[in-house]
C-alpha positions in Angstrom: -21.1 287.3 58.1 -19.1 289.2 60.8 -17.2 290.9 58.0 -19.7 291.8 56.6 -21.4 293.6 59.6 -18.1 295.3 60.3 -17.6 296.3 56.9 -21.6 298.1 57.3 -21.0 299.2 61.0 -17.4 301.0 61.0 -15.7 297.8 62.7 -19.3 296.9 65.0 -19.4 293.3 64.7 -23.3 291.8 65.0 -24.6 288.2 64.5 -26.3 287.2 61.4 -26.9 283.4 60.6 -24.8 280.7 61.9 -25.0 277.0 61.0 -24.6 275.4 64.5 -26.6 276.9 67.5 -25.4 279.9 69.3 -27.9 280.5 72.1 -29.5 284.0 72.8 -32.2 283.2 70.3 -30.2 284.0 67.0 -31.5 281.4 64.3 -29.4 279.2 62.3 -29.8 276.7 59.4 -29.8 273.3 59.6 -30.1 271.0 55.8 -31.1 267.3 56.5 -31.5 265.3 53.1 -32.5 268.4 51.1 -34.7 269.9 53.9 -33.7 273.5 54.5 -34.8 274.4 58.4 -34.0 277.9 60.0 -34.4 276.9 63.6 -34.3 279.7 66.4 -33.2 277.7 70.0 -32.9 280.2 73.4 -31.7 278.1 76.7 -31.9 274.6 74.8 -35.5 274.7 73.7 -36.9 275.9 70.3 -38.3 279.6 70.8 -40.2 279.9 67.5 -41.9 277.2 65.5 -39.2 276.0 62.8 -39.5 277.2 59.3 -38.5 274.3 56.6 -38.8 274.4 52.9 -36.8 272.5 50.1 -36.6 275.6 47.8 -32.8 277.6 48.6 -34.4 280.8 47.4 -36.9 280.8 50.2 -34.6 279.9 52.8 -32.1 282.7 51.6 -34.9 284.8 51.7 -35.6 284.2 55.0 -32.0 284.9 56.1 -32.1 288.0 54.5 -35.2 289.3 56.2 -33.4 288.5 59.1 -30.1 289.9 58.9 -31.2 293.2 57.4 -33.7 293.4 59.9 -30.9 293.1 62.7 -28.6 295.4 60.9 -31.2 298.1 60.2 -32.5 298.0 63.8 -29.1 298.6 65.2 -28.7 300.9 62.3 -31.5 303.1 63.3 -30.8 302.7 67.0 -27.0 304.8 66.0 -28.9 307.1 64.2 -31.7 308.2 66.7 -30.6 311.2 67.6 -30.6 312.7 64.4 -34.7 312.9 64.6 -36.9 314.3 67.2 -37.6 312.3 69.7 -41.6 311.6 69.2 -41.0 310.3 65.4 -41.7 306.7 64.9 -39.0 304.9 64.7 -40.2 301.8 62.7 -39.6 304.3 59.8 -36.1 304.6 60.1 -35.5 301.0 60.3 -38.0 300.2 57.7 -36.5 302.4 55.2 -32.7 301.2 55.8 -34.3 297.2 55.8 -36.0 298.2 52.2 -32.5 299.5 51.1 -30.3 296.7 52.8 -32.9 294.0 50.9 -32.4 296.1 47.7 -29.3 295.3 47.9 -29.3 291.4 47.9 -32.6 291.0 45.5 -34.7 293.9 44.5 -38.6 292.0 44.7 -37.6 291.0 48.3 -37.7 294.6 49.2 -40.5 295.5 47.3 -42.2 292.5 48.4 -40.8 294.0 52.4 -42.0 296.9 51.5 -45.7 296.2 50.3 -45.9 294.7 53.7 -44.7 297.3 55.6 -48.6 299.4 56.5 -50.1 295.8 57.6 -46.9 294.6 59.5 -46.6 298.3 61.2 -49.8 300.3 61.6 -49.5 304.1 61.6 -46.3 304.1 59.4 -46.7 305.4 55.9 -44.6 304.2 52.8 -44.4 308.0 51.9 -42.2 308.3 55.1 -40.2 305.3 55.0 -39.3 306.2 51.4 -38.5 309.8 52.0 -36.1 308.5 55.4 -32.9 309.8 54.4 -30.3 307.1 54.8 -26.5 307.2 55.4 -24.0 304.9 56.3 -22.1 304.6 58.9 -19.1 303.1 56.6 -17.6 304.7 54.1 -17.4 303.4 50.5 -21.1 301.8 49.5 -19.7 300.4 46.0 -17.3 298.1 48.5 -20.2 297.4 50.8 -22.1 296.1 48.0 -19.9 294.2 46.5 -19.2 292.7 50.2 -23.1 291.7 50.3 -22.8 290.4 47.1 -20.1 288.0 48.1 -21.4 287.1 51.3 -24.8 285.9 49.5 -22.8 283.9 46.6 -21.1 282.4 49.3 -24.0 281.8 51.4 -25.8 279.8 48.1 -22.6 277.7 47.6 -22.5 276.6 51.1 -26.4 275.7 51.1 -25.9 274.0 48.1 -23.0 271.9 49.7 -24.5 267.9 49.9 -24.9 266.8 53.7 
């Protein structure tokens, strides 16, 4: 996951998922006979209410919405400057979150995106899809062949009997 971060943020390394707690409220999965959980602990105690499903897809899903919505925050946080300083920035990291998700599972964004005018009021899908995007990285085929790997991985390991 840190690879994959550092391969997206010229070298940055950032937290995505783990499998064992971490603290500072970053969620991580936990399987117990077949029962996916994505559990998010700060100081010992849970922060959020815990999410559990049996279905893999839905628990990837999850991690995705998560880890593109960290990486596109930060993401739009480096690129700030570039835009006046009154424009909303929910549309910058909207935008690169739809194109992060496009790149693990195309309905996933679109399903992100649909949500997007209920979830943030005042931001337009017209804007977030005419946010120009760059990357930080050079090379996007090898980024997206990175993501790919990292989620093939990701699957095996869930799969993995506990």
């Amino acid at each position: 996951m840190h690879a994959m971060s550092a391969k997206l943020y010229d070298g940055r390394v950032y937290d995505l998922v783990g499998f064992s707690i971490r603290g500072a409220s970053h969620p991580y999965i936990e399987v117990h006979e077949g029962i996916i959980h994505m559990v998010v602990m700060e100081r010992g105690v849970e922060s959020q209410q815990r999410t559990t499903t049996e279905d893999l897809d839905e628990a990837l899903h999850w991690i995705a919405l998560y880890a593109t919505s960290s990486l596109a925050m930060r993401w739009e946080l480096d690129q700030r400057d570039r835009w006046p300083a009154d424009r909303d920035t929910r549309i910058g990291w909207n935008a690169k979150q739809v194109e992060l998700l496009r790149l693990i599972d195309a309905r996933w964004a679109e399903e992100f995106r649909a949500c997007i005018p209920a979830q943030c009021p005042g931001v337009r899908l017209e804007d977030v899809d005419a946010h120009p995007l760059t990357y930080a990285a050079k090379g996007r085929d090898a980024e997206e062949s990175l993501l790919a790997r990292y989620w093939r991985k990701l699957r095996t390991k869930l799969r993995e009997p506990y």
